[in-house]
C-alpha positions in Angstrom: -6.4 22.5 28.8 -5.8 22.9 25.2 -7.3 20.7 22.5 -4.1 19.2 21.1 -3.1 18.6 25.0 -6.2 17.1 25.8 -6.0 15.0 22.1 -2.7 13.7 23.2 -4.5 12.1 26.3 -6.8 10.7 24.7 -4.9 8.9 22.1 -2.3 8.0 25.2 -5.7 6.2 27.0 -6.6 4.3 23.9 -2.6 3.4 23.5 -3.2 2.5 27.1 -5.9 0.4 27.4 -4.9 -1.5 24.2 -1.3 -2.7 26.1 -3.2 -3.6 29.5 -5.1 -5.9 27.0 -2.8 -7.6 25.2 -1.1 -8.0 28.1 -3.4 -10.0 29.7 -5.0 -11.7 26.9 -0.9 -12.7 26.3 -0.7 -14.1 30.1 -3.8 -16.5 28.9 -2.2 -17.7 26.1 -4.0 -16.2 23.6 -1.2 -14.1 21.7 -2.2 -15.6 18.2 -5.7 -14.3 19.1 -4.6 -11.1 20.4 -2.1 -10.9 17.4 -5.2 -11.5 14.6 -7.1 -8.8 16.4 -4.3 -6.3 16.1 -4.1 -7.0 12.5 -8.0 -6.3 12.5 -8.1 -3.2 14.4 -4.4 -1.5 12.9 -5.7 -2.3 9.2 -9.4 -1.3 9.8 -7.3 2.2 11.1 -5.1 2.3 8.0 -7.5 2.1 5.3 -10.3 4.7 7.1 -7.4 7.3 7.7 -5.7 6.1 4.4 -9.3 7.0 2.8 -9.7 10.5 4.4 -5.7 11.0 3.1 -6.3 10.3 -0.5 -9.5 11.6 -0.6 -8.0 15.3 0.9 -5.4 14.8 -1.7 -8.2 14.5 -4.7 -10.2 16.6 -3.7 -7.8 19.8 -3.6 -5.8 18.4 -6.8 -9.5 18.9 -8.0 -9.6 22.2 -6.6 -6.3 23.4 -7.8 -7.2 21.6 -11.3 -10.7 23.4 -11.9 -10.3 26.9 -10.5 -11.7 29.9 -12.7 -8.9 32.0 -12.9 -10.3 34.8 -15.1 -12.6 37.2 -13.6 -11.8 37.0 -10.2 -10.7 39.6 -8.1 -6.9 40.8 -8.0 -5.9 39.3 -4.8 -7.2 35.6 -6.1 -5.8 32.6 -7.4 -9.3 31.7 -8.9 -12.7 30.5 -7.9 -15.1 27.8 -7.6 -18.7 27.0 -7.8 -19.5 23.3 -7.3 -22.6 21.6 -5.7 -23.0 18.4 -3.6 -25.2 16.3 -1.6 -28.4 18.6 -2.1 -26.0 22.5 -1.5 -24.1 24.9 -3.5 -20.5 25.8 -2.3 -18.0 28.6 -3.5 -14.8 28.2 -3.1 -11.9 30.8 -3.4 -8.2 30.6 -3.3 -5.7 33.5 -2.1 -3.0 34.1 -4.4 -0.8 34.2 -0.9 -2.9 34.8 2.1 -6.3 37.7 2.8 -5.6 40.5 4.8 -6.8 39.2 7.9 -7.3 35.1 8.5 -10.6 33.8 9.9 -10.7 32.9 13.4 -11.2 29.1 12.5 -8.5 27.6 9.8 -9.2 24.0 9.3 -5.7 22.2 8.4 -5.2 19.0 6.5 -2.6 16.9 8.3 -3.8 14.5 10.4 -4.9 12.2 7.8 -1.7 11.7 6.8 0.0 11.3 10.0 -2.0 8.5 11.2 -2.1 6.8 7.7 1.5 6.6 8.2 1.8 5.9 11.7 -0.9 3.0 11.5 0.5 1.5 8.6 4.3 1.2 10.1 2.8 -0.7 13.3 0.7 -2.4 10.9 4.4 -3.2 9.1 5.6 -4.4 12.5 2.3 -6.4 13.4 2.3 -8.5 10.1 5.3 -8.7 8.8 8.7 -7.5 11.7 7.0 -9.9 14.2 7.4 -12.9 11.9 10.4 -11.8 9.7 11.6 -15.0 9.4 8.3 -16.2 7.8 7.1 -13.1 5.9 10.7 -11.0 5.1 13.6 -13.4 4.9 12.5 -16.6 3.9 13.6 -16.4 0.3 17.1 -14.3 1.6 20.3 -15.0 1.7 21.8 -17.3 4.5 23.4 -14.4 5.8 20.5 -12.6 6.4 19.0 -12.7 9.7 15.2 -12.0 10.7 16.5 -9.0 12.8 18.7 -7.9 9.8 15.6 -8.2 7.1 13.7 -5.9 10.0 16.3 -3.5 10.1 17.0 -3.5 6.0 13.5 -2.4 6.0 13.4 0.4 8.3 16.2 1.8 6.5 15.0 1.7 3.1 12.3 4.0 4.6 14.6 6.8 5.8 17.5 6.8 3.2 14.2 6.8 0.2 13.4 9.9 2.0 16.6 11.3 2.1 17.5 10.7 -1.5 13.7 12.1 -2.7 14.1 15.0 -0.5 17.7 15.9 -1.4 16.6 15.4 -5.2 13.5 18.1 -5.1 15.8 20.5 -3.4 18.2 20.2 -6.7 17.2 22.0 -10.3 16.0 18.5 -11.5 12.5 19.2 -9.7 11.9 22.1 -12.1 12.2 20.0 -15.2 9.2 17.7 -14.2 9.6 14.9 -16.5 13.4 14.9 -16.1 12.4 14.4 -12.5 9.4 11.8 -12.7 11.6 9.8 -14.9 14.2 9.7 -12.5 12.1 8.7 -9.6 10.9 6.4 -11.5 13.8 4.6 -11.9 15.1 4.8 -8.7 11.5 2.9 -7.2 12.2 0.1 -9.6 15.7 0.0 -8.1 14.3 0.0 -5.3 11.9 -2.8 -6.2 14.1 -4.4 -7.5 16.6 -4.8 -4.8 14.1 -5.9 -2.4 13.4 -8.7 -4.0 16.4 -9.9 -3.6 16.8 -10.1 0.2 12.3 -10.0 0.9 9.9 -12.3 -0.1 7.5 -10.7 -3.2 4.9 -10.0 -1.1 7.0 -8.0 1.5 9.1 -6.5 -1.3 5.9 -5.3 -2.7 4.8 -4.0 0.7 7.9 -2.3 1.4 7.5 -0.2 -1.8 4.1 1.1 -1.0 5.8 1.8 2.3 8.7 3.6 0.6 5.9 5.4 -1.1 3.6 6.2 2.0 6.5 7.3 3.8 7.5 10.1 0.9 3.9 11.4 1.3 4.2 11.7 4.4 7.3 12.9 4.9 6.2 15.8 2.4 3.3 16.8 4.5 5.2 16.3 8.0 8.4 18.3 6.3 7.3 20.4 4.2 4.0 21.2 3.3 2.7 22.0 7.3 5.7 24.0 7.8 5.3 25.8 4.8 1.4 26.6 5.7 2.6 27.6 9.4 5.4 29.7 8.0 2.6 31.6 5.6 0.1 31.7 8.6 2.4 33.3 11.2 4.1 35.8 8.5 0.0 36.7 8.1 -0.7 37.1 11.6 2.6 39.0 11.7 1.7 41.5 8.8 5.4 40.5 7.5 5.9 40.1 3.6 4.5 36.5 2.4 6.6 34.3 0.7 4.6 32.9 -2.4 7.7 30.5 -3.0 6.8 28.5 0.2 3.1 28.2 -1.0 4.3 26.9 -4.6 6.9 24.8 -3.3 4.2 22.8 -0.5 1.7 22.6 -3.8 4.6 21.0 -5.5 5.0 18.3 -3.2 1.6 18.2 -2.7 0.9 17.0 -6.7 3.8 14.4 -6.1 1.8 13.1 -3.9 -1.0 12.9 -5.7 0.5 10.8 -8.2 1.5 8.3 -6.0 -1.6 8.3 -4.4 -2.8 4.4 -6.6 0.6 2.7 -6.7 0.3 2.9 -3.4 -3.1 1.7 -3.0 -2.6 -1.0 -5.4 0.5 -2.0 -3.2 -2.7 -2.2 0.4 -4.2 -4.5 -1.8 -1.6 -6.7 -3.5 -1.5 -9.2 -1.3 -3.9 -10.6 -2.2 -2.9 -11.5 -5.8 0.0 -13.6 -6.2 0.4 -13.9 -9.6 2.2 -10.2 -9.3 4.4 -10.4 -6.4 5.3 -14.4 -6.7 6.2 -13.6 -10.7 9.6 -14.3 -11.0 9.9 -10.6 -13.1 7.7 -9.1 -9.8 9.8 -6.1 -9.9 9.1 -5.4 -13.0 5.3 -6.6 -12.9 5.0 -3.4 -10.5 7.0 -1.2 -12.6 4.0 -1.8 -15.0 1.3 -1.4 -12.8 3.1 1.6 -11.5 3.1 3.7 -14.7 -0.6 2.3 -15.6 -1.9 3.7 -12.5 0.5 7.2 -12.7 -1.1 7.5 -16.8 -4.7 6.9 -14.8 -4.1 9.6 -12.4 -2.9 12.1 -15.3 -5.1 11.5 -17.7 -7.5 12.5 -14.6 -5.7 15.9 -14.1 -5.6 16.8 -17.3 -9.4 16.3 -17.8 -9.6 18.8 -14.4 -7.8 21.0 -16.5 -9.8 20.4 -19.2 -6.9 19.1 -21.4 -7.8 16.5 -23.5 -5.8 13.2 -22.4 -7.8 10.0 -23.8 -4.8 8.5 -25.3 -3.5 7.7 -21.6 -6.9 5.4 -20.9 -5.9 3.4 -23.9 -2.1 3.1 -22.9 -2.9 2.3 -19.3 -5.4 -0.5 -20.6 -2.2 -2.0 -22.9 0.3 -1.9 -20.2 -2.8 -4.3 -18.0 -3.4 -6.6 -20.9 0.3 -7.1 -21.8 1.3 -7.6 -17.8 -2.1 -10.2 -18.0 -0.1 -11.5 -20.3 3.3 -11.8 -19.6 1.9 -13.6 -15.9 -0.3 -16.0 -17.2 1.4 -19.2 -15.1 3.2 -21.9 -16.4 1.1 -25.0 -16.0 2.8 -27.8 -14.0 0.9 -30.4 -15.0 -1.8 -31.0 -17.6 -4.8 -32.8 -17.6 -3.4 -36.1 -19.5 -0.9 -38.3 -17.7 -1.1 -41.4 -14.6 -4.4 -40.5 -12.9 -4.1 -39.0 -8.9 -6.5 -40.4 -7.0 -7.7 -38.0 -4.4 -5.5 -39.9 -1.6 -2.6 -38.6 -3.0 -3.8 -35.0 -3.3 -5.3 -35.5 0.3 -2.0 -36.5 2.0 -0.3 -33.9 0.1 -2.5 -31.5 1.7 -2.9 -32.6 4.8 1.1 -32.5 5.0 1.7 -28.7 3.8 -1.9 -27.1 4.7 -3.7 -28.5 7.2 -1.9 -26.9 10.2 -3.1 -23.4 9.4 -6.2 -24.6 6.8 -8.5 -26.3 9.5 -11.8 -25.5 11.6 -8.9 -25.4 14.4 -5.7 -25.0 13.1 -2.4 -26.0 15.1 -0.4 -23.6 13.9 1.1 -20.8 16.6 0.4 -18.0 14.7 -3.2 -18.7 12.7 -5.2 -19.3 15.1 -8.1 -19.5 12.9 -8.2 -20.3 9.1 -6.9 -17.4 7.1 -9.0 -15.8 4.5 -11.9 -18.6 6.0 -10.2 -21.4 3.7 -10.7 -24.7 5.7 -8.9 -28.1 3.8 -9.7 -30.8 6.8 -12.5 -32.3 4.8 -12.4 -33.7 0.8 -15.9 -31.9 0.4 -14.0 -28.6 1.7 -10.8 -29.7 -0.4 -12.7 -30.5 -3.7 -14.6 -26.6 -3.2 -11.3 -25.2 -2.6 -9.6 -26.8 -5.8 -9.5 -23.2 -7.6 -8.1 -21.5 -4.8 -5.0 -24.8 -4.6 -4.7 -24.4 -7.9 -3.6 -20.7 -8.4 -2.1 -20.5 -5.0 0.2 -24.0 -4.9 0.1 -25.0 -8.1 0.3 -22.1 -10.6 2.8 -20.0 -8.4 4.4 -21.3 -5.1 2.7 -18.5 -2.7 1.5 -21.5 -0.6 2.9 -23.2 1.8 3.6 -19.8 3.1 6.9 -19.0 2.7 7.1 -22.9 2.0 7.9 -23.9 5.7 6.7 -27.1 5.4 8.8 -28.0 2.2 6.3 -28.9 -0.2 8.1 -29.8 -3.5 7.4 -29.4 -7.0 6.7 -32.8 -7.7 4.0 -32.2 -4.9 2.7 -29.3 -6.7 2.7 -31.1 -9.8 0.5 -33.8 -8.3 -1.7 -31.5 -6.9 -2.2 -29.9 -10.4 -2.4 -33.4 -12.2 -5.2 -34.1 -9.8 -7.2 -30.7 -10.6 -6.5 -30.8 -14.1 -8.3 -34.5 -14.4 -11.4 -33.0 -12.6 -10.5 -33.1 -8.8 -12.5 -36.0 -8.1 -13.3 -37.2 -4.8 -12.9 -41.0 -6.0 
């Protein structure tokens, strides 16, 4: 039995023996359970493969960056000499291919598939299985929960299509023609999703586009290349160094997205991007702060020096600080809240997910550990109300239990004046 045969088993047991138990942990009852450990497990996947991805994708950027390309024999790209946990290593690169390949070639691919693969079920787990919570609370009234699934899904294939079709023009030649342009079509992009997603899945579905570009380029492109080069090897036919430069170009487009896209695994958890009313244009910021980050990086590899980016990256942070510092919706003067009021507020709109045992379907414990069914809990919590239902409207979640602003403003009134327990 092959490896890759006998690997496909194995991944088909583990598919295996997850269904049998969800399937009976579902016939107990227990699907918001079952459903929180899904999260756990598909996320936990994501972010080790998503590691191993990005850090394959440094790593030979690195490589590529700091070879010694004088003084190396005729039939090299360059060389390396590095050292690392306690060893020295040399590295070489083939200008094309050696005369004769090693028995053992290690490839690079699986990373990426699995990044990819966990993070679309990850997609479905969080935020397709609740579309009409997560996706299209904020649409419009023509837009379904099934229709918000399937606008999704297809703003994965057609940004592949369109990025594909664009590096196969002359435009990919003129680099920052071409970054410029992609650019602008991700804040389309961005931009458009707000309109029909909630901020928080329209910031998701970005860093999906994203992850779905860079993997799409190693899937389509750069494997295929590296097969194409190894067979034409093993062949002793002539070697096409095209395929070899084309597969590194995609491979540095990658690397460039490589933090918007980590920013977007984390954004979640800061509304004061995605529930900004300019959100689309919040990430556009962070987007070329984190690209000027990355190339400053590369340059310094190449050792160009780039410092002027750091500085530039560090404006674009403090400006967006800026420009999403929340309006305050109440101040600290005004008719004193007594904590009743801010108590039945909250026991209206958070309670059912916020508790030690929360009645909501789908949280069936507190999320993020936030528990309101007590004023000791609600006074330590204050903060956390404060920039979550006061400051931006991220809570309620998706606002399905209608809290209104002169509910938030009460809240905030209450705060402001000390959030006193009297």
């Amino acid at each position: 039995m092959s490896a890759r045969v006998r690997s496909l088993l194995y991944i088909g047991l583990i598919v295996a023996l997850l269904l049998i138990g969800w399937l009976v942990l579902r016939q107990n009852g227990w699907e918001g359970h079952v459903r929180s450990w899904l999260d756990l497990l598909v996320r936990w996947i994501h972010i080790i493969v998503g590691i191993a991805w990005i850090g394959t994708s440094f790593y030979f950027i690195f490589l590529e960056n700091s070879l010694e390309r004088e003084k190396v024999r005729e039939e090299l790209a360059g060389s390396l000499w590095a050292i690392h946990g306690g060893g020295f290593y040399y590295v070489e690169k083939y200008r094309v291919a050696p005369e004769k390949l090693p028995e053992k070639l290690h490839w690079f691919k699986w990373e990426a598939y699995f990044t990819w693969i966990s993070g679309f079920v990850l997609l479905g787990i969080v935020y397709y299985s609740n579309a009409n919570l997560y996706l299209a609370q904020e649409a419009p009234s023509w837009i379904r929960p099934w229709v918000s699934v399937a606008i999704g899904v297809l703003t994965l294939i057609v940004s592949w299509v369109v990025y594909d079709r664009l590096c196969r023009t002359p435009l990919v030649d003129r680099r920052d023609l071409f970054a410029l342009v992609g650019f602008l079509l991700v804040v389309a992009a961005g931009y458009l999703l707000t309109l029909v997603f909630t901020g928080r899945a329209a910031y998701i579905h970005v860093g999906a586009l994203l992850g779905t570009l860079m993997a799409g380029n190693v899937f389509f492109v750069i494997i295929p290349s590296q097969k194409a080069l190894v067979r034409a090897a093993e062949r002793g036919e002539p070697l096409d160094p095209g395929l070899g430069q084309h597969a590194g170009l995609r491979s540095l487009h990658n690397n460039y997205l490589t933090l918007p896209v980590v920013f977007v695994m984390i954004s979640n958890h800061f509304p004061m991007t995605f529930e900004h009313g300019w959100n689309w244009a919040v990430l556009a910021g962070l987007f070329v702060g984190s690209v000027a980050v990355r190339h400053f990086l590369n340059l310094r590899e190449r050792g160009r020096d780039a410092l002027i980016l750091l500085p530039l990256a560090t404006v674009i942070l403090l400006a967006l600080a800026y420009v999403t510092v929340p309006a305050r919706r109440a101040q600290e003067g005004g008719e004193p809240v007594a904590f009743e009021q801010a108590r039945g507020i909250i026991e209206l709109h958070c309670t059912q997910c916020h508790a030690e045992e929360p009645s909501d379907a789908v949280f069936t414990v507190a999320p993020s550990g936030v528990k309101l069914d007590s004023p000791e809990r609600i006074q330590a919590q204050a903060k956390q109300i404060l920039e979550n239902a006061v400051q931006s409207s991220y809570m309620p979640l998706g606002n399905l239990t209608g809290m209104t602003e002169e509910e938030r403003e009460l809240l905030g009134r209450w705060i402001w004046q000390g959030a006193s327990l009297e």
